[in-house]
C-alpha positions as CSV (number, residue, x, y, z in Angstrom):
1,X,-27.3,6.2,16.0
2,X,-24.7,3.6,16.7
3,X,-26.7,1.1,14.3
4,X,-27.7,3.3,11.7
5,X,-23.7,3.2,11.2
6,X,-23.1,-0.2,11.7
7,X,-25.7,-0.8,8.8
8,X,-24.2,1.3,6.6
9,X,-21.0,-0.2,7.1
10,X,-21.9,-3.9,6.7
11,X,-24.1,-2.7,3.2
12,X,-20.9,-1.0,2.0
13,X,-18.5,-3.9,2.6
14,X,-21.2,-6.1,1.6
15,X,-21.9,-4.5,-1.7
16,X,-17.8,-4.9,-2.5
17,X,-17.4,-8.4,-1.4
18,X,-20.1,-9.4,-3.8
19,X,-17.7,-7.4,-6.7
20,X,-16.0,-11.1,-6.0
21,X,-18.6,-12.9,-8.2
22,X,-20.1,-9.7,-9.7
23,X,-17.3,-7.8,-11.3
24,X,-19.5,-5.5,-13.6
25,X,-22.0,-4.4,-10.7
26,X,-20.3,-0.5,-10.6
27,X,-20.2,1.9,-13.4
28,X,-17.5,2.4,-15.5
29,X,-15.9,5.9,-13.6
30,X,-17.0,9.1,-15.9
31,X,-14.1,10.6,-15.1
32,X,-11.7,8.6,-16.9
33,X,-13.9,6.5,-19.0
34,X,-11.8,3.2,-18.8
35,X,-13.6,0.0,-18.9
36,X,-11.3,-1.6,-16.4
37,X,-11.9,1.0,-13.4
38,X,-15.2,1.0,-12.2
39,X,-17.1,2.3,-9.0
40,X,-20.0,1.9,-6.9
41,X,-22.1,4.6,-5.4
42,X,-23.2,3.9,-2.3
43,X,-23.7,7.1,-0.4
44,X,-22.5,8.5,1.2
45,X,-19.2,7.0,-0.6
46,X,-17.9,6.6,-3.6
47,X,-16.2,3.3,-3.9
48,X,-13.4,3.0,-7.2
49,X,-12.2,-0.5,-7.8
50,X,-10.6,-1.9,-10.7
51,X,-11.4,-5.2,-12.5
52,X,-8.1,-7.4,-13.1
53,X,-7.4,-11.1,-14.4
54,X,-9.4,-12.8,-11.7
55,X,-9.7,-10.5,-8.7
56,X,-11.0,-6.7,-8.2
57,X,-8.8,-4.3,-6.3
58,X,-10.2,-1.0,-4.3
59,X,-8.7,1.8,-5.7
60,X,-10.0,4.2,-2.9
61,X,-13.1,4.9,-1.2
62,X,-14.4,8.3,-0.1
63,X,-17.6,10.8,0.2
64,X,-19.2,10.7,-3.0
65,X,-19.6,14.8,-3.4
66,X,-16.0,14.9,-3.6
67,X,-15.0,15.0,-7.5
68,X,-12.3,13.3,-8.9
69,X,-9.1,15.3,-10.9
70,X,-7.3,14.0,-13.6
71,X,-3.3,13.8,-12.8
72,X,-1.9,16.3,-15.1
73,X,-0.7,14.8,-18.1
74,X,-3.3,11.9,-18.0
75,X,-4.6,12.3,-21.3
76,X,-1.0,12.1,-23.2
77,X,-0.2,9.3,-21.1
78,X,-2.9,7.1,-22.4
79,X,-2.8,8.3,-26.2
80,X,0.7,6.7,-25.7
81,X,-1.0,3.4,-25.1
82,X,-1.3,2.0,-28.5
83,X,-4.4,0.1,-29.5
84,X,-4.3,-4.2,-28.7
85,X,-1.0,-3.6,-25.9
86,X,-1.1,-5.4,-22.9
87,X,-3.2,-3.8,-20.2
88,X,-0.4,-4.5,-17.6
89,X,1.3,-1.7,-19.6
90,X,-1.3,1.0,-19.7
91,X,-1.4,1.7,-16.0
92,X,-4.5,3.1,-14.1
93,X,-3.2,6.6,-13.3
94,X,-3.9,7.5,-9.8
95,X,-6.9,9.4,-8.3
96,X,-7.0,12.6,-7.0
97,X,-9.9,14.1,-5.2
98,X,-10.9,17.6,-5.0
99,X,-13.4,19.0,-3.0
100,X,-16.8,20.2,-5.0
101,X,-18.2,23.7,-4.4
102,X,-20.3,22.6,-1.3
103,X,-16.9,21.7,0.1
104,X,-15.5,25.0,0.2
């Protein structure tokens, strides 16, 4: 059993060490539907990161049946953000998780 985890752990941090050279490998996160944050889907995790001038940074990494929330607000917050700004202005809001109904 001990390997079967080991495995999984060196094809998860393998898989975001290669988001080094490979930026674009995730999808861009439903959720939010920003072309900056991005996540791969390794399961049993759900790993977000987020593309910036020359490096990616992990967000946050957990099971992947858990769903992400919006913060509240989130959506007048970015219509705020006017079209051509600098990104550095328009911050990534931050992730909540909530369980999903298998969870409960």
């Amino acid at each position: 059993m001990r390997q079967v985890g080991r495995r999984l752990v060196a094809e998860v941090v393998g898989a975001v060490e290669a988001l080094a050279t490979h930026p674009d490998t995730g999808r861009v996160v439903p959720e939010f539907n920003l072309p900056d944050l991005r996540e791969l889907i390794r399961p049993p995790f759900r790993i977000v990161y987020r593309r910036e001038a020359g490096r990616v940074r992990v967000v946050r990494a957990w099971r992947s049946e858990r769903l992400l929330k919006r913060p509240e607000g989130w959506e007048s917050r970015r219509a705020g953000v006017k079209s051509g700004s600098s990104r550095k202005a328009a911050k990534t809001p931050r992730l909540a998780t909530e369980p999903n109904q298998a969870d409960r």
